[in-house]
Phi, psi and omega in degrees: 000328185298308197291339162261024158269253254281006168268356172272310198289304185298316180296329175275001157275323157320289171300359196244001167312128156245137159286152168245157182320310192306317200290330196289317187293328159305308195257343157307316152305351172268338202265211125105291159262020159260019147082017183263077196275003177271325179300319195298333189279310167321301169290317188306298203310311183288003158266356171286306177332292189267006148208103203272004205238016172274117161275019201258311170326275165012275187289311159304333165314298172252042152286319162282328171292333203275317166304338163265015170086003201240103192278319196255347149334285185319295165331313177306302180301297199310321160323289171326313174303331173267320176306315214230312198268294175192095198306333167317344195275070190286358162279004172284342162268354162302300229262324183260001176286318195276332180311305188305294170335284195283348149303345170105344214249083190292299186298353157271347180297307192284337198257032197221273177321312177274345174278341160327286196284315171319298194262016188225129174237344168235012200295158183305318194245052174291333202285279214304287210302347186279318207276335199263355188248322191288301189322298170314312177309341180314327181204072192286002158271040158272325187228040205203113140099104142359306182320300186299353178245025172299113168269050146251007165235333172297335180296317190285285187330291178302341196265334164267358159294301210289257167033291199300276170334308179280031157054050151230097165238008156292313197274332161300304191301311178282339170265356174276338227220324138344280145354284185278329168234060117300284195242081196288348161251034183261129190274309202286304157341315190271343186254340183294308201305307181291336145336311198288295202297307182329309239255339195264349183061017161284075196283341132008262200301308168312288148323243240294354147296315189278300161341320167293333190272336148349322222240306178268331174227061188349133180071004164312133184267329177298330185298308209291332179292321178273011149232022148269322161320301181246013138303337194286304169262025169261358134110037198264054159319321172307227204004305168282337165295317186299346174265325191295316162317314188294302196298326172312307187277349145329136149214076168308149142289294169334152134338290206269355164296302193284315145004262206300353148307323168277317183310317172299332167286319171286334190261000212238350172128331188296087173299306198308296203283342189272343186266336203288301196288326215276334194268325172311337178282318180254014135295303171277028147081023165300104176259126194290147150302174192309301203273019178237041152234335161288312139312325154290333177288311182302312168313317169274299186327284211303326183287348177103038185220108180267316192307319184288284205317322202280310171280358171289327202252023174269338193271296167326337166262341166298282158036252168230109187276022177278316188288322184344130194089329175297359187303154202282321194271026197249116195285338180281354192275125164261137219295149176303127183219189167287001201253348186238358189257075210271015150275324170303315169309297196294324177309315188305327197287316178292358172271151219278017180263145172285321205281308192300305201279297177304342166305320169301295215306308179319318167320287196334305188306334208232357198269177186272313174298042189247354117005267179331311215291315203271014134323285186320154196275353188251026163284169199298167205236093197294308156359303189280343202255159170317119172326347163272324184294309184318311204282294191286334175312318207284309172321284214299330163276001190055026181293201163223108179316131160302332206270169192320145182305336223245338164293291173322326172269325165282328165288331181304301208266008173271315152342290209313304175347301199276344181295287195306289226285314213281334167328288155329325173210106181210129034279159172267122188250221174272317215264305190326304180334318206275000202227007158264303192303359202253311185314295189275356146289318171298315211286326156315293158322299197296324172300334215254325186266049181010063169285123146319320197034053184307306186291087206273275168336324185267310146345298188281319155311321172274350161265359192264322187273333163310316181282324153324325167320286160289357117306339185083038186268132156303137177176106170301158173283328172326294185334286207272002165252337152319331191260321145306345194057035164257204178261145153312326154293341186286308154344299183278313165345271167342307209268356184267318178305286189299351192255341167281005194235016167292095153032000000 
């Protein structure tokens, strides 16, 4: 009996154990460095429990929230701490600077780090809190300097993205060039401009913006991307395979980094690397635009994973419902362009360029949509428009213009003109656009000087290799009368023609 009064006694010691936060906290930190991050998140939380006003509790807890990925858990305690617990814990802005980073949220990332770095001047994570400010400054107009969030320079910013997208990029170019000298360091400006001139097929002008952005902000990841891009349609594989090594071996922080990495992959052919990123993005619940779901979707189709491509691209038409019928698994699909696209088409028709607006009209002429557009409630205002826009609108309806016969026949053979050029490139894409916009800037010019542009072929020959030219694109003059069926002299003739109606 005796010996079980003391097992009676010893059980009632047991039972009469209350644990303290310290002991839950003890043992939450042991699971935590054996990597058991879920036990650990189980003790640390009862230890929060029983001493709610510790802050060392606290902060480690949403240090385990942050490894586990629960980002505004974490934000939350660390507020507190700061808020409540104790204004003194300043690695608690350490610790939230980097959550905000990987949420994607750059202007609080940075407004963190540095009230870090004011008050720990010697601090633990003084090095890292230095490398997350240099890391952020990569682009630093997202999140560095007041200046920058004037909404009158994010408006000017969207509106030449939208631009950028419709293919106006003449028109990109004078408010992007604005921009910049206004705001000589806002980056993502200097790289949409260099977009706008490739596409304009000034590829000059293009390498030396991005050189320039290079240049003043060493390791831009977007300069590096738009100029993987345009090796890619500059056909310069070595250059381009050697940067894709580099880009390969990224590990952004950023959101909009990581973005524009998958993306820059999917168009340039890499599906793997483009779906590895684009998918990582939406498991952290990233939300994306019209055009990061489009790229996922194609990405996933081409890597074998049809389910996700299939909900990306339920998102994609929400978006933009014009693509519809455009999905990568539609066998029948004719390949994507501008000619099929009718907000794009209808932005051109609203643009205040001539050049644009017959470029729209073509669009029209050729589209699959060409119903939808001369519907729509947002087509052009026949009223507004020039007598030459009036004349090819009337063409394009197969009407017959009032206005003089002899107008009439030079918008006819400017038509054919742009008809031969389209044999050869068609679907029109980002880049082609540029070699119709270039094609409706001579033709235009060429009308105000009564050009006929009767030799329609010779023509169309002679804007292609001009416009190749000026990209730096190979293309013999053989190539294009052999694909025309002209002479080489008749060739140089045109193209000495087509070079006086230039810019």
């Amino acid at each position: 009996m005796r010996k079980g009064s003391k097992l009676l006694s010893e059980q009632a010691k047991v039972l009469s154990f209350v644990p303290t936060g310290e002991y839950y906290y003890t043992k939450g930190m042991k699971a935590y460095q054996r990597r058991e991050l879920k036990r650990s998140l189980k003790y640390l939380n009862r230890a929060f429990q029983l001493e709610p006003l510790e802050p060392m509790i606290a902060c480690q807890l949403s240090i385990v929230y942050t490894e586990l990925g629960e980002y505004k858990n974490a934000n939350d305690l660390l507020h507190e701490i700061l808020n409540e617990l104790d204004p003194r814990m300043s690695e608690c802005h350490y610790f939230l600077a980097n959550n905000y980073a990987h949420l994607g949220l750059f202007k609080e990332a940075y407004d963190h780090v540095t009230s870090y770095l004011e008050k720990e001047e010697h601090g633990e994570f003084v090095e890292d809190a230095e490398d997350l400010v240099e890391l952020l400054e990569l682009d630093s107009d997202l999140i560095v300097d007041d200046l920058y969030e004037h909404d009158d320079l994010m408006a000017q910013q969207e509106k030449a993205k939208d631009l950028l997208e419709s293919g106006h990029f003449q028109k990109a170019v004078d408010i992007l060039q604005k921009v910049i000298e206004e705001y000589p360091e806002f980056w993502s400006a200097y790289n949409n401009l260099a977009l706008a001139y490739f596409y304009l097929g000034n590829i000059d002008e293009a390498s030396a913006t991005l050189e320039e952005v290079l240049e003043k902000n060493p390791g831009n990841l977007h300069a590096l991307c738009n100029t993987a891009v345009f090796y890619f349609y500059q056909k310069r594989h070595e250059d381009l395979q050697h940067l894709i090594d580099g880009l390969e071996k990224v590990r952004p922080l950023l959101h909009e980094h990581r973005f524009k990495l998958g993306a820059t992959f999917a168009l340039i052919g890499h599906s793997r690397k483009a779906y590895e990123w684009l998918k990582s993005l939406q498991k952290i619940g990233f939300e994306g635009d019209g055009s990061f779901y489009y790229w996922l979707s194609y990405s996933a189709y081409e890597t074998g994973h049809e389910q996700t491509a299939r909900n990306a691209w339920k998102k994609v038409v929400e978006f933009n419902p014009e693509k519809e019928g455009l999905e990568p698994w539609n066998e029948n699909l004719k390949a994507d362009g501008f000619e099929n696209h009718v907000t794009s088409i209808l932005k051109k028709l609203q643009s205040e360029y001539t050049e644009e607006k017959l470029f729209g009209l073509f669009l029209t002429s050729i589209s699959d949509q060409q119903r939808a557009i001369l519907t729509h409630g947002d087509f052009c205002e026949v009223e507004d428009l020039s007598i030459v826009e009036k004349v090819y609108l009337a063409q394009v309806l197969n009407s017959n213009g009032e206005s003089a016969i002899k107008v009439n026949l030079e918008i006819k053979n400017m038509h054919e003109v742009a008809l031969n050029l389209y044999e050869y490139h068609q679907p029109i894409t980002s880049v082609e656009s540029g070699l119709f916009l270039t094609w409706f800037t001579i033709a235009y010019r060429g009308i105000k000087e009564r050009e006929t542009f009767k030799n329609t072929k010779a023509f169309a020959a002679a804007v292609e290799f001009v416009w190749n030219h000026l990209r730096n694109d190979k293309v013999t003059k053989k190539e294009l009368c052999d694909r025309y069926n002209l002479s080489p002299s008749t060739l140089t003739k045109y193209i000495t023609v087509v070079e006086s109606y230039l810019p």
